[in-house]
N, CA and C atoms as an extended XYZ file, in Angstrom:
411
Properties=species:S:1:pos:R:3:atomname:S:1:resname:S:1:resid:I:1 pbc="F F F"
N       -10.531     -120.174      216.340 N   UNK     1
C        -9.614     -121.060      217.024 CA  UNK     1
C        -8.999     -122.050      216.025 C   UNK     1
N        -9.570     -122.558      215.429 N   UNK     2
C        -8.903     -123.864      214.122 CA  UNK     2
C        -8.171     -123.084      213.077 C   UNK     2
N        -8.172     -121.520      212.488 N   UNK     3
C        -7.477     -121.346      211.754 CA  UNK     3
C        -6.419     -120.363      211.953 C   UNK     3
N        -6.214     -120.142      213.916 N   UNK     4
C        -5.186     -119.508      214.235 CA  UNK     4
C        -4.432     -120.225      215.045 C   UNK     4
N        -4.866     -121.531      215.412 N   UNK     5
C        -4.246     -122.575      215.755 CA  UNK     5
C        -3.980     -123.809      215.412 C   UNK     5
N        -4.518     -123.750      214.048 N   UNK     6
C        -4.340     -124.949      213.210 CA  UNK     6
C        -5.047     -126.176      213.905 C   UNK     6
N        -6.127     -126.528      214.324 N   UNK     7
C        -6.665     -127.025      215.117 CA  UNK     7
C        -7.351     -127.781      214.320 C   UNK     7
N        -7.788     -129.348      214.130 N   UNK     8
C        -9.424     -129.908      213.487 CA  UNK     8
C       -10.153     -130.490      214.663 C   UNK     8
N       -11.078     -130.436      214.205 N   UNK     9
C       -12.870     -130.337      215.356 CA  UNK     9
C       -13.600     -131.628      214.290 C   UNK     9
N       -12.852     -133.119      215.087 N   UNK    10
C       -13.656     -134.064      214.288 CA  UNK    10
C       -15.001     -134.358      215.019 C   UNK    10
N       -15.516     -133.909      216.110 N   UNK    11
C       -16.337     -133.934      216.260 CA  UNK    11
C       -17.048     -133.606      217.843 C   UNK    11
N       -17.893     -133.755      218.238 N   UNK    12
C       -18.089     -132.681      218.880 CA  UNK    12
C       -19.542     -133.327      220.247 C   UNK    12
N       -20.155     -133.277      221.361 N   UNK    13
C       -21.057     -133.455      222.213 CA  UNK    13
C       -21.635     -132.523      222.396 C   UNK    13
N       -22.496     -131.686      222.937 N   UNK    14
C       -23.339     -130.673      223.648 CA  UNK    14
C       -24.171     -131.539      224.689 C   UNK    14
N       -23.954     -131.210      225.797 N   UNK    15
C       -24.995     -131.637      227.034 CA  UNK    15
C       -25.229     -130.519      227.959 C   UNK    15
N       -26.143     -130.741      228.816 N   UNK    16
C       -26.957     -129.630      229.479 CA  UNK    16
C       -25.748     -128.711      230.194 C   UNK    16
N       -24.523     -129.280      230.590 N   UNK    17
C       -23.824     -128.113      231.557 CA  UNK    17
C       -22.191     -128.565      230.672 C   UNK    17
N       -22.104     -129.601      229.716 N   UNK    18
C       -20.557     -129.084      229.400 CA  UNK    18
C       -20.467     -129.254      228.089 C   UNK    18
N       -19.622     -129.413      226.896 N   UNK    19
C       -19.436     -129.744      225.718 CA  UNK    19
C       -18.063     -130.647      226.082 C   UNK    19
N       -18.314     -131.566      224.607 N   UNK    20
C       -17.152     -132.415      224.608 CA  UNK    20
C       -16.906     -132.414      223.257 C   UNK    20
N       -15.326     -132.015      223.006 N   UNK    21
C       -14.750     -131.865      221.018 CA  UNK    21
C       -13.495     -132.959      221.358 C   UNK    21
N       -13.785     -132.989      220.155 N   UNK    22
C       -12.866     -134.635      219.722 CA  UNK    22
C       -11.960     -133.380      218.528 C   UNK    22
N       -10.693     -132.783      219.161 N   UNK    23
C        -9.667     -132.575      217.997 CA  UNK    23
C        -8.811     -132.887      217.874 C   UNK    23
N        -7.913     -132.400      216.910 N   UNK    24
C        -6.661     -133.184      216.628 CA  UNK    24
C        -5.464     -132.003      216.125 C   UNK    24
N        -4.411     -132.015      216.051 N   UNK    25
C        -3.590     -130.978      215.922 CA  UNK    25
C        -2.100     -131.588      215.586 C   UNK    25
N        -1.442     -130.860      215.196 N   UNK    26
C         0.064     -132.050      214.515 CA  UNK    26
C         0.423     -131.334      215.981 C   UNK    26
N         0.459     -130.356      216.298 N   UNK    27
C         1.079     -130.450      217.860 CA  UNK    27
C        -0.047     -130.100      219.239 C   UNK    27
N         0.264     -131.136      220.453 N   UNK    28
C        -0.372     -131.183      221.330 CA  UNK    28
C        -0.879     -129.684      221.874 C   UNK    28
N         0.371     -129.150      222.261 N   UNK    29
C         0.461     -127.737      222.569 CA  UNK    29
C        -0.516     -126.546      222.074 C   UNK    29
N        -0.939     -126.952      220.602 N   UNK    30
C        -1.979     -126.005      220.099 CA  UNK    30
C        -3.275     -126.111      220.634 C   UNK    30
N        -3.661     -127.290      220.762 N   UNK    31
C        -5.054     -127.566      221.332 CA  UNK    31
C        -5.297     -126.771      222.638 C   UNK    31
N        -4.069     -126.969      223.717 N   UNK    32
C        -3.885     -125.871      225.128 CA  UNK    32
C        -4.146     -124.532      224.705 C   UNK    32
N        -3.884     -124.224      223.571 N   UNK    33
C        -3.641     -122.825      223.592 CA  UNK    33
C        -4.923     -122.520      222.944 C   UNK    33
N        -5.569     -123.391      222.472 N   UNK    34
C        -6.635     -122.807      220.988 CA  UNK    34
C        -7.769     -122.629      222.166 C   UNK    34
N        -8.079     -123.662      223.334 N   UNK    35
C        -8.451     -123.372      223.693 CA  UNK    35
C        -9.271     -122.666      224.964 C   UNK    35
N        -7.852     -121.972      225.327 N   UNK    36
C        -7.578     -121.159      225.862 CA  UNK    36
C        -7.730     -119.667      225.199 C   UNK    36
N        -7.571     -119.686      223.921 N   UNK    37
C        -8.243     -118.846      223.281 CA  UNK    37
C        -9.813     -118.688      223.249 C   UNK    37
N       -10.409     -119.797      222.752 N   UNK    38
C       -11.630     -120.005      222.964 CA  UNK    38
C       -12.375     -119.639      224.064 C   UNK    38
N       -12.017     -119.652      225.237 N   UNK    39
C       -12.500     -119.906      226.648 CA  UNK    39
C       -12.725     -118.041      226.326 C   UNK    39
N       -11.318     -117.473      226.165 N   UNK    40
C       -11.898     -115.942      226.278 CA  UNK    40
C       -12.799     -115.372      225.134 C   UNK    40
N       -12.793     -115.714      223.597 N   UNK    41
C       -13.420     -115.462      223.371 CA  UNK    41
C       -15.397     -115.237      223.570 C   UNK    41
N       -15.762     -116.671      223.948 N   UNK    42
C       -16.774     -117.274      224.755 CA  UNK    42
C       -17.087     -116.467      225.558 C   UNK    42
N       -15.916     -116.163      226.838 N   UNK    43
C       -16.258     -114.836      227.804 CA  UNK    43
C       -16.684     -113.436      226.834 C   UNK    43
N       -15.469     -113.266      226.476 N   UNK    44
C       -16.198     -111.684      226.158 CA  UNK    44
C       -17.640     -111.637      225.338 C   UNK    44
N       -18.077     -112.489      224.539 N   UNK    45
C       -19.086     -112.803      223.889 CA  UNK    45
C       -20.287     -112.033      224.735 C   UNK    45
N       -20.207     -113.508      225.573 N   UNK    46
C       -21.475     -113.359      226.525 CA  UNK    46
C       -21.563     -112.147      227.795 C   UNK    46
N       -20.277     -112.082      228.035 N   UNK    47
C       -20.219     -111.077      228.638 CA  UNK    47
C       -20.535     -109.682      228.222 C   UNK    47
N       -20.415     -109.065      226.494 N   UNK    48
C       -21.037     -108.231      226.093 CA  UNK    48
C       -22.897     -108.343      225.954 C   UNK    48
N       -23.048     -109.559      225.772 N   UNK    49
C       -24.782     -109.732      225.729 CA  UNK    49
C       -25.293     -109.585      226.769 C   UNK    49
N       -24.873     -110.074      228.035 N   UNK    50
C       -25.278     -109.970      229.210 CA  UNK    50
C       -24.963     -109.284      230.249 C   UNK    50
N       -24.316     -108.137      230.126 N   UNK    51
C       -23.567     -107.262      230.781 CA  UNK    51
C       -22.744     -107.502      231.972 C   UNK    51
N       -22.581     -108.655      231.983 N   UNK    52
C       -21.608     -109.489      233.326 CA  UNK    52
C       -20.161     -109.277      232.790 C   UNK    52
N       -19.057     -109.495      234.234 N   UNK    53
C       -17.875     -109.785      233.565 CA  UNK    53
C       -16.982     -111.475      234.244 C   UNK    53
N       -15.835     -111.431      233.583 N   UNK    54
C       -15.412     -112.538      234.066 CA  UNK    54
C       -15.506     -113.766      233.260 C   UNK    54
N       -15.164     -115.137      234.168 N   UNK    55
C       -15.209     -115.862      232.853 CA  UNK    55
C       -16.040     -116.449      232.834 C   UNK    55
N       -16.413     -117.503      231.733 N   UNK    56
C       -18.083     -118.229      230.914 CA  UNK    56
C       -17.710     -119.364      231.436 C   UNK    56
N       -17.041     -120.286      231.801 N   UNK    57
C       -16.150     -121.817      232.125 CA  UNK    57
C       -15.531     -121.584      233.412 C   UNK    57
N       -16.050     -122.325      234.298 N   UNK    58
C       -15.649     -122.313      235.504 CA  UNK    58
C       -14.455     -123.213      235.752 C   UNK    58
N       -13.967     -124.282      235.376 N   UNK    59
C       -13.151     -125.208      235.035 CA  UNK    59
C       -11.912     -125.233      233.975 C   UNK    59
N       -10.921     -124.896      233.817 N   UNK    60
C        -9.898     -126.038      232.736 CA  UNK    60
C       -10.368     -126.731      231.940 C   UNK    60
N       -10.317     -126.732      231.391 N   UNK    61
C       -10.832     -128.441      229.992 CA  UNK    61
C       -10.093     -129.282      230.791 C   UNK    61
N       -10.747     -130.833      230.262 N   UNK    62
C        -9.696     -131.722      230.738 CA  UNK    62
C        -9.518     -132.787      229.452 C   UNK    62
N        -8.505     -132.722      229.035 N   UNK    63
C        -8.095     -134.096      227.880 CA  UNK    63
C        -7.463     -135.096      228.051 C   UNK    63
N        -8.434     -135.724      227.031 N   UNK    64
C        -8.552     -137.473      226.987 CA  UNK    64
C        -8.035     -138.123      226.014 C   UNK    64
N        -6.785     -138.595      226.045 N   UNK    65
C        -5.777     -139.101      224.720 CA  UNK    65
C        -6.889     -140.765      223.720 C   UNK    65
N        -7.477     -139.977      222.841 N   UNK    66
C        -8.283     -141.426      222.101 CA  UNK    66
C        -7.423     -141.811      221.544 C   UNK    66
N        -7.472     -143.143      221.318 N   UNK    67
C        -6.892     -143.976      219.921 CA  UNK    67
C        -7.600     -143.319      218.776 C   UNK    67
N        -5.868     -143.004      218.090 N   UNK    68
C        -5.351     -143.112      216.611 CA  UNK    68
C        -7.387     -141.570      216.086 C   UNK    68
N        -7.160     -140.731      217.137 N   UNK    69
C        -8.433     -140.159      216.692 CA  UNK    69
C        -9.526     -141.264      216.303 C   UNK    69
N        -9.644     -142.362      216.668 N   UNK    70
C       -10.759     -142.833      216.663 CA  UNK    70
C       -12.104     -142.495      216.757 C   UNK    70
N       -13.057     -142.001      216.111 N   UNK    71
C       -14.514     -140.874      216.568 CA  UNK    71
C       -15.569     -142.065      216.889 C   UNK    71
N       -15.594     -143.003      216.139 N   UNK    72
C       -16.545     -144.249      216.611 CA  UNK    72
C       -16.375     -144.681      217.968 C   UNK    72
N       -14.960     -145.369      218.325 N   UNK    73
C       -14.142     -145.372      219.252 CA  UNK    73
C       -14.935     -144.660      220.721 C   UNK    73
N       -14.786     -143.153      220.696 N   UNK    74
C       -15.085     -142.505      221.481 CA  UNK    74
C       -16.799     -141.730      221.538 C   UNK    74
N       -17.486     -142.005      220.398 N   UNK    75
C       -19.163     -142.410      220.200 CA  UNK    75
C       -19.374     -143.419      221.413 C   UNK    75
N       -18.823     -144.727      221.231 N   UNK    76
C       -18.955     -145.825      221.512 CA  UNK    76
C       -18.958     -145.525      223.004 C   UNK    76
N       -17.840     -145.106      223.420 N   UNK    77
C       -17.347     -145.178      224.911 CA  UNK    77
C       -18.738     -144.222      225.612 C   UNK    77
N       -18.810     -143.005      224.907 N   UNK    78
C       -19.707     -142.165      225.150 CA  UNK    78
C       -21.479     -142.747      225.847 C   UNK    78
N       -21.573     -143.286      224.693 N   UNK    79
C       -22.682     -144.201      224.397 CA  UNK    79
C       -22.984     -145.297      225.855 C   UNK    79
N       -21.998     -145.633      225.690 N   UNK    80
C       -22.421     -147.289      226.961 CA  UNK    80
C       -22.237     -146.660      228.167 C   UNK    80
N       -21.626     -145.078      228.340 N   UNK    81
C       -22.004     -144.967      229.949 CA  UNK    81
C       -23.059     -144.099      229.920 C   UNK    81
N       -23.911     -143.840      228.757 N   UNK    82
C       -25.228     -143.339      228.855 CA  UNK    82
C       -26.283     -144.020      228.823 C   UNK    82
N       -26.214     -144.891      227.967 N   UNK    83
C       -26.782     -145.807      227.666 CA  UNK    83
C       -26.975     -146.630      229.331 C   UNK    83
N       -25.970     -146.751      229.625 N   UNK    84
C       -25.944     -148.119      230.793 CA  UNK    84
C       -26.577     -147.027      232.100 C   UNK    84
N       -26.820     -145.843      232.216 N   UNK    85
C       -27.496     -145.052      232.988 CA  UNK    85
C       -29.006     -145.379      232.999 C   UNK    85
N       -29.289     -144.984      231.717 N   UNK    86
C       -30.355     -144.966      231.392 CA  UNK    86
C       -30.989     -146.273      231.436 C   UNK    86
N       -30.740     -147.341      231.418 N   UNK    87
C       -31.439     -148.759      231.565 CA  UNK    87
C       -30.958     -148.968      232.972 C   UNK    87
N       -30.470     -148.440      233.745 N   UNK    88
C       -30.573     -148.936      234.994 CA  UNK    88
C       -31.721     -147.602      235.852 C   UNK    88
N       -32.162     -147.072      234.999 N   UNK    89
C       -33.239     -145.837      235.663 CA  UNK    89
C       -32.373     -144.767      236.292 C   UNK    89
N       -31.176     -144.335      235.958 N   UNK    90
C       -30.757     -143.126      236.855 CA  UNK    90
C       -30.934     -142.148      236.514 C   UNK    90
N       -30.480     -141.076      237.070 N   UNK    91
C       -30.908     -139.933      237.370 CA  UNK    91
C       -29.568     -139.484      236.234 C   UNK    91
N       -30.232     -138.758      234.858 N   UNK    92
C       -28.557     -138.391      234.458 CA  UNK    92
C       -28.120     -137.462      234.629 C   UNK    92
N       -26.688     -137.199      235.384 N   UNK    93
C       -25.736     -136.676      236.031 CA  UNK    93
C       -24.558     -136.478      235.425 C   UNK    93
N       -23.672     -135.642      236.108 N   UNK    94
C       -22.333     -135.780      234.765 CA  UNK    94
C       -21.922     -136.512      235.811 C   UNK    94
N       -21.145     -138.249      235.443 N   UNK    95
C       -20.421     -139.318      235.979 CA  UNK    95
C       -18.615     -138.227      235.536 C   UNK    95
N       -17.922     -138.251      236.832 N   UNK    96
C       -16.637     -138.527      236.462 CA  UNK    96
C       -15.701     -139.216      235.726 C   UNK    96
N       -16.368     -140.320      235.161 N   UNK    97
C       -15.262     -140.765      234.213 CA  UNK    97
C       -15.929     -140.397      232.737 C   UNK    97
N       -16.791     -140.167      232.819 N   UNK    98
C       -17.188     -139.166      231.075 CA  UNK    98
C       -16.330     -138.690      230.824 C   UNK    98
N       -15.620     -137.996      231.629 N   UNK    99
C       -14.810     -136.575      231.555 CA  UNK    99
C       -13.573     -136.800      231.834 C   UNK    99
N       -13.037     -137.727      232.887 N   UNK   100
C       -11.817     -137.476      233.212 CA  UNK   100
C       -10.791     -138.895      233.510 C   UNK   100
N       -11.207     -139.468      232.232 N   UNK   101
C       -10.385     -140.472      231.696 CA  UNK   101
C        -9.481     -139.735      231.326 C   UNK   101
N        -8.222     -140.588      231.700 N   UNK   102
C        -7.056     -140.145      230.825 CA  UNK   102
C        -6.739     -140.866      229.214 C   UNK   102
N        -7.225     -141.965      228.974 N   UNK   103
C        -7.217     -142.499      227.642 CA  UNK   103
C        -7.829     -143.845      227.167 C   UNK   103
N        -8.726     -143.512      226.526 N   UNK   104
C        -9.933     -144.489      225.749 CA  UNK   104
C        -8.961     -144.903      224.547 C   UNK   104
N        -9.313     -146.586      224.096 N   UNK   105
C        -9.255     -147.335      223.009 CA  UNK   105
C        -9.047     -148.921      223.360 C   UNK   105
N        -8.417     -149.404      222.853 N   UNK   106
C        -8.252     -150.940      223.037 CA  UNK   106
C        -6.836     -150.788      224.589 C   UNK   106
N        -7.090     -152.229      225.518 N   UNK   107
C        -6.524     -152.293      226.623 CA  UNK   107
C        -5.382     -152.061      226.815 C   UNK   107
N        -4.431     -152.580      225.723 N   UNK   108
C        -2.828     -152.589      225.755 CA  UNK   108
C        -2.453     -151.369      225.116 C   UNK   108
N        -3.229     -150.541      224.392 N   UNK   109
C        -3.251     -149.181      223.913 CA  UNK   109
C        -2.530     -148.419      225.280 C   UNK   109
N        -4.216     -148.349      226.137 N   UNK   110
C        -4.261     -147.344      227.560 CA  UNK   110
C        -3.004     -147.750      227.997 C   UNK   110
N        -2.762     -149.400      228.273 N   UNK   111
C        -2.143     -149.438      229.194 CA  UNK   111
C        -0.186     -148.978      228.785 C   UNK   111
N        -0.465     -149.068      227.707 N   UNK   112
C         1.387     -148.491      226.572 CA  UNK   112
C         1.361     -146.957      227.207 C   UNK   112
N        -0.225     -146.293      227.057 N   UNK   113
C        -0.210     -144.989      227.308 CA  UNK   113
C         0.077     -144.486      228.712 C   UNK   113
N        -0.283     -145.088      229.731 N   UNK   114
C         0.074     -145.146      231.079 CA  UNK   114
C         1.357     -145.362      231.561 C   UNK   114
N         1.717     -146.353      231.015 N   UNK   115
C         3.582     -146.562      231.381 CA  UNK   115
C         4.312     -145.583      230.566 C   UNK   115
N         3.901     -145.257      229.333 N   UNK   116
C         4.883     -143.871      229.130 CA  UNK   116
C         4.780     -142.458      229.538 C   UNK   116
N         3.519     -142.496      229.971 N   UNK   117
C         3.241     -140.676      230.803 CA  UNK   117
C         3.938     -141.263      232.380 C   UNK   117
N         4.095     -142.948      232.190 N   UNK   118
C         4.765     -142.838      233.954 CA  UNK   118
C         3.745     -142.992      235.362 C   UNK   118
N         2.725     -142.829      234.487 N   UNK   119
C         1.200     -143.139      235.877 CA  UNK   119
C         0.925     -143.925      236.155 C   UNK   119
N         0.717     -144.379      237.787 N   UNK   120
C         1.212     -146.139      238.355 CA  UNK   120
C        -0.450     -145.894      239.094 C   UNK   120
N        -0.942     -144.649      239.264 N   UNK   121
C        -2.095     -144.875      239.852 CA  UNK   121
C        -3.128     -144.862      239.596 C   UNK   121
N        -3.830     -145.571      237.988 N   UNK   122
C        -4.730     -145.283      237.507 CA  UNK   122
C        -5.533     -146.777      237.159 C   UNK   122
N        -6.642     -146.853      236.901 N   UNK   123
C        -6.974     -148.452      236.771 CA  UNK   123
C        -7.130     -148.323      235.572 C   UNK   123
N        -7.056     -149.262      234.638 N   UNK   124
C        -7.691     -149.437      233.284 CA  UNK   124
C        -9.131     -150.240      233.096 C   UNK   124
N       -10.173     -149.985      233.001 N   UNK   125
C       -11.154     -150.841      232.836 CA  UNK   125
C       -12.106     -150.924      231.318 C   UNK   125
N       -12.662     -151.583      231.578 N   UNK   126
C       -12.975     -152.324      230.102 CA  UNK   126
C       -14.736     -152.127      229.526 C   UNK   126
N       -15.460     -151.931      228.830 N   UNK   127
C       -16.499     -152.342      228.927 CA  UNK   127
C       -16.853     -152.457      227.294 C   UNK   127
N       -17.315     -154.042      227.209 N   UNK   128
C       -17.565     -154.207      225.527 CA  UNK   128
C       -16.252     -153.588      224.527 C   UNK   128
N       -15.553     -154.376      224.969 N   UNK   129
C       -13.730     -154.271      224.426 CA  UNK   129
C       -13.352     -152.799      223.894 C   UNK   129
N       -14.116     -151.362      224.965 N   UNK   130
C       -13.643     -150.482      224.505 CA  UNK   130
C       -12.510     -150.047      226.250 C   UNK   130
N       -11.831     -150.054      226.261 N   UNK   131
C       -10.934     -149.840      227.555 CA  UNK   131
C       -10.819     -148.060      227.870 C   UNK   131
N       -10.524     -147.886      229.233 N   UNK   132
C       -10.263     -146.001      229.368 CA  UNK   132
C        -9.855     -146.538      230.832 C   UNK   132
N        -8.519     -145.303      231.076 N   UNK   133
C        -7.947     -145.742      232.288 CA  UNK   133
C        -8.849     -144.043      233.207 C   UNK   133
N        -9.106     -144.674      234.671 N   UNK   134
C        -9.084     -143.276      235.247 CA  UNK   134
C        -8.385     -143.768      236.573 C   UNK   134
N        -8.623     -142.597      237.316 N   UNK   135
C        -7.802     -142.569      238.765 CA  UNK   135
C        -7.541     -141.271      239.191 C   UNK   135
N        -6.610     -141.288      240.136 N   UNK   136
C        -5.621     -140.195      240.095 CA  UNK   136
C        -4.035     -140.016      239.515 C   UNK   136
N        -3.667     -139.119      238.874 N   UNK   137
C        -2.888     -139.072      237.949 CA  UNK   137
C        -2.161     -138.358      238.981 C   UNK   137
């Protein structure tokens, strides 16, 4: 996928039911496609090991515009809604906004990023001056 789509993989999550990659690409469009490539490769993979057919990813990806590729940035964000699980004793779960922020970094960042995609219905919220807007888009 990165060297037929020109794709970089700055970095990367593994958790019990999804993965999360932090890449970057001079055009948006490649990342859709790379991995969309990916998704089938993945299928046929496992699908030859395990004699099943169909696909491995039940879901779409969903992407999350970080600041300036920021990887600390999005460590960080990562971090305090696990972190803040875990000291309040919960049960860990995949939370919806792990996943389906539309854009992590500083407040006036998200919020520049929101008025130019045009999205009036999303909140921006804050925690330990790292900001990510969600909602419905």
């Amino acid at each position: 996928m990165q060297k037929r789509y020109r794709i970089d993989v700055l970095d990367y999550i593994v958790t019990s039911n999804h993965v999360h990659l932090l890449l970057t690409a001079s055009k948006g469009k490649r990342i859709s496609e790379g991995l969309r490539y990916l998704n089938g490769r993945v299928a046929q993979f496992y699908n030859l090991q395990t004699g099943k057919s169909g696909g491995f990813w039940g879901d779409r990806f969903h992407s999350t515009l970080i600041q300036d590729g920021d990887i600390e940035q999005f460590r960080k964000w990562h971090r305090l809604t696990l972190d803040g699980m875990l000291k309040q004793g919960k049960k860990l779960q995949r939370e919806t906004y792990w996943s389906k922020a539309y854009a992590v970094g500083d407040k006036e960042w998200v919020k520049t990023k929101l008025q130019h995609a045009g999205i009036k219905r999303m909140s921006v919220l804050t925690a330990e001056k790292t900001s990510y807007a969600i909602g419905v888009i």
